[in-house]
C-alpha positions, 0 to 999 in steps of 0.5 A, a space after each residue: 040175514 044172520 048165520 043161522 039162515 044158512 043151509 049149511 053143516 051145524 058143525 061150521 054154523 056152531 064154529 061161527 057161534 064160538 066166536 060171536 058172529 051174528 050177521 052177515 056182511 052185506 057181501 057174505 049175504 049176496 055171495 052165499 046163497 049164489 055159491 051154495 047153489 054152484 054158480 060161478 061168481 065175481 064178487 067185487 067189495 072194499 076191504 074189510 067187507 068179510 069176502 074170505 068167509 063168504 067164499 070159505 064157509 060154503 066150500 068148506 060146506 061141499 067138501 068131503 073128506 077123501 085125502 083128494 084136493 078137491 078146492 084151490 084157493 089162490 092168493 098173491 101173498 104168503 101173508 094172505 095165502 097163511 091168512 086164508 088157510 087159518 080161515 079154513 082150518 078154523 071153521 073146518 076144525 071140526 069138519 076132519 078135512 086136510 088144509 095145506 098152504 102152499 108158498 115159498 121161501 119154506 122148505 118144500 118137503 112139508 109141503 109135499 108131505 101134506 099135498 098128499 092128504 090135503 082135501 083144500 089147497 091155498 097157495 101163492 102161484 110161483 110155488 103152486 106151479 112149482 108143485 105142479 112141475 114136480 108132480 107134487 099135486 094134482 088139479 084134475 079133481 078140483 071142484 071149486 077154483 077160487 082167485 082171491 085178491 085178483 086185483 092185487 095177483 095183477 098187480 104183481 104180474 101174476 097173471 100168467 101164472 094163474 093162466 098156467 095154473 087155470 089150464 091144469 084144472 078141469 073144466 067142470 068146476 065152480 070158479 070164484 074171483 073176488 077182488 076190490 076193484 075190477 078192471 080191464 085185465 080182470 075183465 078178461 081173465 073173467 070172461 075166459 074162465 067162468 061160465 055164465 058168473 053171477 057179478 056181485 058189487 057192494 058200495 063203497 062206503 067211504 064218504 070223502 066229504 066227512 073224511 079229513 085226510 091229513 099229514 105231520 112232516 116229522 123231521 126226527 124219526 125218534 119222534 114218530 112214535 111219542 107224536 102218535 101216542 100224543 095223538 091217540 091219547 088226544 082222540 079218545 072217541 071210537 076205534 083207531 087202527 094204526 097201520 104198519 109196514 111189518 109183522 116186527 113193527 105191529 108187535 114192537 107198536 103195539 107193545 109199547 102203546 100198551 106200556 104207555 096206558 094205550 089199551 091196544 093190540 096187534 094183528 098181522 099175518 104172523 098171527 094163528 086165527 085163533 089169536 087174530 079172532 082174539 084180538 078182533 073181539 078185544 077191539 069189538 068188545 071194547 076192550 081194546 081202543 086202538 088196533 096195530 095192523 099190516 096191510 095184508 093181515 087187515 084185508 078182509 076185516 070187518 071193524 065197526 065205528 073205525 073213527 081215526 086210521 094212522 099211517 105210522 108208516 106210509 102205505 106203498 102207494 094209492 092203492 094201499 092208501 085206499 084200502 086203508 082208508 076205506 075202514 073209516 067214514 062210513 054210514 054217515 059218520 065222520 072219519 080222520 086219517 093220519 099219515 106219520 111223514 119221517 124221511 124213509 116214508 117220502 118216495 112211498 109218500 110221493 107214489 100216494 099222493 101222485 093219485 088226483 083223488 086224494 088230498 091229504 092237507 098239511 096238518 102243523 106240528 103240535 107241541 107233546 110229550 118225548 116218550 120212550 121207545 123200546 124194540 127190545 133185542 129180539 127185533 132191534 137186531 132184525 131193524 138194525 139190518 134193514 137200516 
């Protein structure tokens, strides 16, 4: 099934043109038409499976543009919460209606100012509920609920703030969670709060047997990246995605790759969806080899032929490790992941590892070439800081 199937306003179908989507992801063909109909729906599918447009696109078909929030979308993160609300604002562009994101560690003046038009809200819960004790927004006429990441918010500890949050919205809504595993807490929040859900699940295409799971003790940090370069230019076959801790550290990666020969780019929540899009479509045209990403921004990607997946640095625990790993080893063919082990890596290393599922092999430490590596003033500062 393709895009232009969709029932949906030629406004969002000529935004999906602009930027080359075709088909749809097997979660968006499930989700879609259940959505477009009003029912309310748990969608459950690994990272990278395209779930942000399945729910975005038939919302941003219901709206009207009246200045009243009428579609609340909660993440866990800010990293997300920006994510999805670029995801909006760019296949809404052409649509006029008003999307605010909501999240702390900003000032809230902006946000107030913006709430007060906003058509679409995407927010993180402690700051939404901080909007809702100050009487900044009003829930009583929200048409579409969507939990996003649901997973994740519990993890966190969120939970009973989005029951607070739930309890301020009416009942007569269309409720949307997904998440990429459901377990027994979502179960209950579920059968709480939706009426009658559709439940949507896609396999898990990540076949362990052609996965090769390995990791390189480094005992000289200094020599992180020189090793990673040594590898990249090793393995030319396919797509590579290199993981990092932060938005800095993707930019900093990225840059230097390139100096070196890597045909590489980055992606990150600090990035406008304009520029994320840019970066995809380098990677899907061939244009770039090798793709720098955080965690957060990762989430939600669609990435084809995703042969060798690098921890430049260690995910935080299992859980994250999975979501990684799921993006290589797929329909048939073979995978490889590569954890970079230094010293500040090992307690996040341990936290992986103390999950019996994964096996990550010893792999021994080659003979390469010390290159230079250049953080530049701006982000040398910031890392000095954190040391």
């Amino acid at each position: 099934m393709d895009f232009n199937e969709l029932n949906i306003n030629v406004k969002i179908k000529n935004k999906i043109k602009e930027i080359g989507f075709n088909e749809l992801t097997i979660i968006q063909e499930k989700c879609l038409p259940e959505i477009l109909k009003g029912k309310d729906l748990i969608g459950q599918a690994e990272t990278g499976s395209g779930k942000t447009l399945a729910f975005c696109l038939p919302i941003l078909d219901k709206i009207k543009k009246n200045n009243k929030t009428q579609a609340l979308i909660l993440t866990p993160t800010r990293e997300l919460c920006i994510q999805v609300s670029d995801v909006f604002e760019y296949f809404g562009e052409d649509l006029e209606v008003k999307i605010t994101s909501i999240y702390g560690g900003v000032g809230i003046e902006p946000q107030i100012k913006d709430l007060s038009k906003s058509e679409i809200v995407v927010g993180t819960p402690g700051r939404l509920l901080d909007h809702l004790r100050r009487g900044t927004l009003y829930l009583g006429g929200i048409d579409f609920l969507v939990i996003d990441e649901i997973d994740k918010m519990l993890d966190m500890g969120f939970i009973d703030d989005v029951e607070k949050i739930i309890k301020k919205t009416p009942e007569k809504r269309q409720t949307l969670m997904f998440s990429a595993t459901v377990l027994n807490g979502e179960y209950k929040l579920m059968r709480r709060h939706l009426k009658n859900p559709v439940m949507i699940r896609t396999k898990n295409y990540v076949d362990k047997t052609k996965l090769k799971q390995i990791y390189y003790d480094i005992f000289n940090q200094n020599n992180k990246f020189s090793l990673l370069l040594h590898l990249l230019n090793d393995n030319k076959t396919g797509l590579s995605i290199v993981f990092c801790a932060t938005r800095d550290e993707a930019e900093i990666v990225s840059k230097n790759l390139r100096n070196h020969g890597i045909k590489a780019s980055a992606i990150h929540g600090g990035m406008t969806q304009k520029k994320r899009i840019l970066s995809l479509n380098s990677l899907k045209e061939g244009k770039t080899d090798v793709l720098v990403a955080t965690d957060v921004a990762a989430r939600g990607l669609d990435i084809q032929n995703v042969t060798h997946i690098y921890h430049y640095d260690v995910a935080k625990n299992s859980t994250d490790y999975i979501h990684r790993i799921g993006r290589t080893a797929r329909a048939g063919a073979d995978g490889h992941t590569i954890t970079l082990l230094t010293s500040p890596d090992h307690d996040n290393f341990r936290r992986v590892q103390s999950n019996d599922e994964i096996e990550i092999k010893r792999a021994n430490y080659p003979n390469f070439k010390k290159v230079s590596f250049h953080r530049g003033k701006k982000y040398k500062k910031r890392y000095n800081k954190r040391l």
